[in-house]
C-alpha positions in Angstrom: 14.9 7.9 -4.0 16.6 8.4 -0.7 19.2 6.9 1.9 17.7 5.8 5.2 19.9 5.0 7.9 18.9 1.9 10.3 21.6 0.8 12.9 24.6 2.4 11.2 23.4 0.5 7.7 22.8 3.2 4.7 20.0 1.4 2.5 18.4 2.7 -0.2 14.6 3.2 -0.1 12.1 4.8 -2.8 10.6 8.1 -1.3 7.4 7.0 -3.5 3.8 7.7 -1.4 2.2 4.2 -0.1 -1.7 5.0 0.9 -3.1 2.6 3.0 -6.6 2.0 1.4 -7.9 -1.3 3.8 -6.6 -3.2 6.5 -7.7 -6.4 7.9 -7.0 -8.6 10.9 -5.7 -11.7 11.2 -7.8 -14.5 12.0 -7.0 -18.5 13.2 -7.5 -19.3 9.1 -6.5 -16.5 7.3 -3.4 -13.6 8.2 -3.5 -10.3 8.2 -3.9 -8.5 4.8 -3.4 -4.9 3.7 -4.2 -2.6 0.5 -2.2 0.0 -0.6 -2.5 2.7 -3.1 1.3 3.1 -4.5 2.7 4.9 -8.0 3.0 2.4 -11.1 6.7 2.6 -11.2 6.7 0.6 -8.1 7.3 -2.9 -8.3 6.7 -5.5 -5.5 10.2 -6.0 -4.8 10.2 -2.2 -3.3 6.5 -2.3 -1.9 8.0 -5.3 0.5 11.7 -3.6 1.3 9.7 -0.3 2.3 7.5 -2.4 4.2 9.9 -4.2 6.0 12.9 -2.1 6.4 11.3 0.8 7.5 8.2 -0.6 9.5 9.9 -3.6 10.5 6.4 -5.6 9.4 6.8 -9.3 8.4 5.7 -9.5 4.5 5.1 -12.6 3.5 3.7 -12.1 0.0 2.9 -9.1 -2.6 0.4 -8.9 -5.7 -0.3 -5.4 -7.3 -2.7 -4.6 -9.7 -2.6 -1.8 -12.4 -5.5 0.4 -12.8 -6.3 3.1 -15.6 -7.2 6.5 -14.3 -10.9 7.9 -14.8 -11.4 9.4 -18.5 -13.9 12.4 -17.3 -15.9 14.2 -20.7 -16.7 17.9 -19.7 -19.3 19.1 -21.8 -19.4 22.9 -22.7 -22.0 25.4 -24.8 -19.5 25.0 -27.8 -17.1 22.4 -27.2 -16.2 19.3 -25.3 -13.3 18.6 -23.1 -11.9 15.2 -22.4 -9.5 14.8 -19.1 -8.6 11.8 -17.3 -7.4 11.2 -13.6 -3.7 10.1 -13.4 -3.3 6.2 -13.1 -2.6 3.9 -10.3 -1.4 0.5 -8.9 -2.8 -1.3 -5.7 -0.5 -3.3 -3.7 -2.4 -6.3 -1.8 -0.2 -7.4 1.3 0.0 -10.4 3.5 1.2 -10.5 6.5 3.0 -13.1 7.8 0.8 -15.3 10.9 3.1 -14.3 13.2 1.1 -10.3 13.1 -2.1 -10.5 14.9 -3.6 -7.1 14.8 -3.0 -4.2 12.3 -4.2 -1.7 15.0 -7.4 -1.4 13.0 -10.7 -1.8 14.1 -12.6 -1.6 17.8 -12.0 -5.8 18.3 -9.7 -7.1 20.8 -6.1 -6.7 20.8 -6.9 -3.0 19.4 -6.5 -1.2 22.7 -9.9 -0.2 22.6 -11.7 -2.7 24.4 
């Protein structure tokens, strides 16, 4: 954990690693939508404060799934090893309707076009 200072404010924010894994665009029907690959301590309570408070993006909702790492089997000449891959959670994020773009893709609003 760490302080972050915005306007004058100290506010406490988790200095646990967020991966984006897919982004998505929103549409007339559905907003924009975002998957993350955060640590299993983190709870959605945090996954929305880091959003918002440091990105200044409008969260509207959070669900987050827990997955169990890979269990590998490394076979040997005389013995076998077993390892397995840390676990992980997945954040799913909407976006409030009032964010358009993500910046992701090559449609319009992207700055590519």
């Amino acid at each position: 954990m760490s302080w972050f200072k915005n306007r004058g404010n100290l506010m406490w924010m988790p200095t646990m690693a967020m991966t984006l894994v897919s982004a998505r665009n929103g549409t007339a029907r559905k907003p924009a939508t975002a998957i993350f690959r955060v640590e299993p301590r983190m709870t959605k309570h945090e996954v929305k404060e880091h959003l918002t408070k440091i990105y200044g993006l409008p969260v509207k909702n959070v669900n987050t799934v827990n997955f169990d790492g890979k269990r590998k089997r490394i076979v040997g000449k005389r013995s076998i090893a077993y390892s397995k891959y840390p676990d992980f959670k997945r954040a799913y994020v909407s976006f409030d309707r009032t964010l358009k773009t993500l910046g992701v893709g090559f449609g319009k609003g992207s700055g590519w076009d």
